[in-house]
C-alpha positions as a printed Julia matrix, in Angstrom:
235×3 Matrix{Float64}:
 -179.98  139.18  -251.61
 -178.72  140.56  -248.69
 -180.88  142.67  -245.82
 -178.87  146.09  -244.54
 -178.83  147.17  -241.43
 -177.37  150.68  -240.95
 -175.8   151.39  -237.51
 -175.51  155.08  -236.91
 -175.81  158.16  -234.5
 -174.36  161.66  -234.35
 -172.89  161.59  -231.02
 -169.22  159.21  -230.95
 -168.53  157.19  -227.61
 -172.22  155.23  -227.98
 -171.07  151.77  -229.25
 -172.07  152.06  -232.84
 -168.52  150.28  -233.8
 -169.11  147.76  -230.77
 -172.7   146.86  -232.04
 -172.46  146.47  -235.64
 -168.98  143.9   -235.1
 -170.58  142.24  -232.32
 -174.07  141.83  -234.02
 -172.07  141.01  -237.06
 -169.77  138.56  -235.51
 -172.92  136.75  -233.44
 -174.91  136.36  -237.12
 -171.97  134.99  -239.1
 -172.03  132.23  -236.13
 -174.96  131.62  -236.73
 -174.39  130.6   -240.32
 -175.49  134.31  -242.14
 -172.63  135.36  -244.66
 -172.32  138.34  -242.89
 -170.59  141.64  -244.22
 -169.61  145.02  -242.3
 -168.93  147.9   -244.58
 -166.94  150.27  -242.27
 -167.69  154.01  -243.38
 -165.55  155.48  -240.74
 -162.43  157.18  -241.7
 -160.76  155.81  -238.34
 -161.04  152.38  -239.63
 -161.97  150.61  -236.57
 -163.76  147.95  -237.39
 -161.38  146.87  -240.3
 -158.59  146.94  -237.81
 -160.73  144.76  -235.58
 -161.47  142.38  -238.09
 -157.25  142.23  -238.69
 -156.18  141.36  -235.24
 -155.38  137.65  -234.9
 -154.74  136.18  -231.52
 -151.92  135.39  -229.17
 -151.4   131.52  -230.34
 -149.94  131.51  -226.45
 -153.66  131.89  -225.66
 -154.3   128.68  -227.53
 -158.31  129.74  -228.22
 -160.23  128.15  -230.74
 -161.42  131.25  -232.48
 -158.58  132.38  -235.14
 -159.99  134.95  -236.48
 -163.18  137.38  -236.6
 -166.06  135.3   -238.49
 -167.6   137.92  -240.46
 -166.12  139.81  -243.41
 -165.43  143.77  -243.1
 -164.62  145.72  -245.75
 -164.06  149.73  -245.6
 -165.37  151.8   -247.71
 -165.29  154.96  -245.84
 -163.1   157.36  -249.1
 -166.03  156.92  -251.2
 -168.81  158.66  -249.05
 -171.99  158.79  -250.73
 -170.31  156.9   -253.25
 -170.4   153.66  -251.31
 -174.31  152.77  -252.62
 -172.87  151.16  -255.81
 -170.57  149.07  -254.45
 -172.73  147.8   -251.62
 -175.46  147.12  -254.08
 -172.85  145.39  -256.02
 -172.3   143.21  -253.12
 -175.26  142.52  -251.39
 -176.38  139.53  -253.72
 -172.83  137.63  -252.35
 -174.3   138.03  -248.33
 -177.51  137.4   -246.0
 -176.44  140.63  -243.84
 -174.81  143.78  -244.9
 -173.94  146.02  -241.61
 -173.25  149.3   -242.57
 -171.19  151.12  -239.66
 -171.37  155.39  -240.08
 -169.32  158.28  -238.69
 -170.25  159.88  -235.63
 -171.51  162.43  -237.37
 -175.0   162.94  -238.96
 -173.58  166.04  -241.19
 -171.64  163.14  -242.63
 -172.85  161.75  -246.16
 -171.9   158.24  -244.94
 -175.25  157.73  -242.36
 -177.68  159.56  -245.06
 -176.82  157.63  -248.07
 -176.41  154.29  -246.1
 -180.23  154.6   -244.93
 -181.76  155.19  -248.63
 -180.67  151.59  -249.05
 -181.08  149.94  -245.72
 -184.06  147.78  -244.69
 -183.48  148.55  -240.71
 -181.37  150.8   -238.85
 -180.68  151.06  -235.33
 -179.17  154.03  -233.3
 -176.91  152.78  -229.8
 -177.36  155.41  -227.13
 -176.04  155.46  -223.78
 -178.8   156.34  -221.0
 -177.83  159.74  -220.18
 -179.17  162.82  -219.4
 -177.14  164.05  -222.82
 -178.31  161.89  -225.53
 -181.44  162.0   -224.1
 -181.27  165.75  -224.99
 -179.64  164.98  -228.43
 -182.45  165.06  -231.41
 -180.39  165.05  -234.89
 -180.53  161.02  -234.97
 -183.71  161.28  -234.51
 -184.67  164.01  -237.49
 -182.54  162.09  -239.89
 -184.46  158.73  -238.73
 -187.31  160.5   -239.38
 -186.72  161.73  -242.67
 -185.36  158.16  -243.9
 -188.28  156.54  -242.87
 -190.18  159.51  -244.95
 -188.05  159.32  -248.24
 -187.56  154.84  -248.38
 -189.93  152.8   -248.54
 -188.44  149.62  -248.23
 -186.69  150.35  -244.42
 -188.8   148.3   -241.78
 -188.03  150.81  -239.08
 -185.27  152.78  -237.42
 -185.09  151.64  -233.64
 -182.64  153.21  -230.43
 -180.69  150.92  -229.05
 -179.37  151.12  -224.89
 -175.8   150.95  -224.8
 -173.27  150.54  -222.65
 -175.93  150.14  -220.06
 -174.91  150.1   -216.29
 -177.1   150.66  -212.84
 -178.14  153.42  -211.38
 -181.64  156.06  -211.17
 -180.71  158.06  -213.32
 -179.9   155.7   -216.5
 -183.48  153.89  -215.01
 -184.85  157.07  -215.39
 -183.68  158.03  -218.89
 -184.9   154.88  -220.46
 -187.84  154.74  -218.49
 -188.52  158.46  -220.88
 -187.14  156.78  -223.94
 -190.22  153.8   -223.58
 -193.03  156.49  -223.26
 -191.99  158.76  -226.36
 -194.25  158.04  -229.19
 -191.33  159.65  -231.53
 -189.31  157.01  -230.06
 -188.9   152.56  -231.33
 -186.94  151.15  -228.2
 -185.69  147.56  -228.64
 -186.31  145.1   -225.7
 -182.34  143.88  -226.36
 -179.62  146.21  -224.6
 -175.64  146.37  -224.59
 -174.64  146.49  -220.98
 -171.23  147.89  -219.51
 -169.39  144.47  -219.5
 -165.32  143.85  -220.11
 -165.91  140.63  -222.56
 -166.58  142.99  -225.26
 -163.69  145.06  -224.88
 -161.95  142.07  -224.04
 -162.82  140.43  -227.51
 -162.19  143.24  -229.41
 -158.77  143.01  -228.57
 -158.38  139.85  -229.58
 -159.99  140.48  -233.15
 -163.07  138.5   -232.09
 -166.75  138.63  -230.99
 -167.98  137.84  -227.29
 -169.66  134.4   -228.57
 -166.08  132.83  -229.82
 -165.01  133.66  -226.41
 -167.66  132.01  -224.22
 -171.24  131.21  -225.56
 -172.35  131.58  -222.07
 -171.26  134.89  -220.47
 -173.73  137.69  -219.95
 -172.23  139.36  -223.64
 -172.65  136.49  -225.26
 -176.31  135.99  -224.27
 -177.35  139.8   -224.75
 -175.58  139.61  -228.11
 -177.41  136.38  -228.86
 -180.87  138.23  -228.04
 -180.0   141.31  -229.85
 -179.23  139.0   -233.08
 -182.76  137.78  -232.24
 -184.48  140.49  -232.09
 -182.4   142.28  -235.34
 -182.74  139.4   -237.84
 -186.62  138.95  -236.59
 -187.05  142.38  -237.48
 -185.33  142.21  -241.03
 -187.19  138.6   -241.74
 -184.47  136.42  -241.8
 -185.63  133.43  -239.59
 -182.59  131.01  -241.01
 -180.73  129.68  -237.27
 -177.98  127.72  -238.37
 -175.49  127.1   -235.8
 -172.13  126.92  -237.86
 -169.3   125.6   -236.66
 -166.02  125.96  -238.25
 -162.95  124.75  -237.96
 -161.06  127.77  -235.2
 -164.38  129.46  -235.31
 -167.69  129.09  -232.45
């Protein structure tokens, strides 16, 4: 039966798409039948998971290792048919809307066992509390989710993004992960190639602070399976 893991802010621009292919991408790797139910009306990650590769490339990857599925018409509706699917999967990824007044982020965390909320260090989603209220109230109404932690995205150098996540780590209200999504062209890169930043390089910085997020993620859920698959076109 698989373990969900909801991936969802109010605020758009934070890497909630980014995280929940690239996590997704780095655990199907790994050997996790991995699924990403996209509940965003844009469609991104389904597109993401279309785009094959310029052959002229010749890469070894062909195509984007875990399986995504959208489901964003149904709204609220989508519980059944996750449900439905989760005993076919290790990992269910459930990507919302950047919006918490959506349905989509509500109904996903009344069946998820984690969820995580990307933020980029700034001054405004520092300032930004609905995330937080709805985290708050899922952890109050389902039992079953382990926790809802905040996630540093799109990370880059400087005081003041030191300074924001420096008041992130001393907020009680507030579950930081160790892991962190830095500012780094290999994700962008593989994105437009329909891929995830380990079938590009297992070594680059992405690739590494992908491979410790999935760490940290499928520690947290209890899945302790690490099975390095390798298929045929896919690493």
């Amino acid at each position: 039966m698989a373990k969900i893991l909801t991936v969802f802010n109010q605020k758009g621009g934070c890497g909630k798409t980014m995280t929940a292919m690239q996590l997704a991408g780095t655990c199907a790797m790994r050997g996790y039948s991995t699924l990403v139910v996209d509940m965003d009306s844009q469609g991104t990650a389904l597109v993401w998971s279309t785009v094959k590769p310029d052959p002229q490339l010749r890469l070894k990857a062909t195509g984007f290792p875990a399986k995504v599925e959208s489901f964003a018409p149904l709204g609220r509706g989508m519980v059944r048919p996750v449900a439905e699917l989760a005993p076919l999967y290790d990992l269910i990824i459930i990507d919302t809307p950047p919006a918490v007044a959506s349905e989509a982020p509500w109904a996903a965390l009344q069946i998820s066992d984690l969820a995580l909320i990307p933020f980029v260090p700034t001054a405004a989603d520092m300032w930004a509390k609905e995330a937080r209220v709805l985290a708050r109230k899922a952890m109050e109404q389902n039992p079953d989710i382990r926790g809802v932690h905040h996630l540093p995205s799109m990370v880059r150098r400087g005081n003041t993004i030191t300074g924001v996540l420096d008041q992130f780590r001393s907020d009680p209200e507030v579950s930081l992960l160790s892991s962190m999504v830095s500012l780094l062209n290999a994700y962008l890169d593989s994105q437009m190639l329909g891929l995830c930043v380990g079938q590009l390089s297992s070594s680059s910085t992405a690739a590494k602070e992908m491979s410790a997020l999935s760490d940290e993620v499928l520690g947290l859920l209890g899945l302790t399976k690490s099975v390095e698959v390798k298929r045929k076109g896919k690493r």
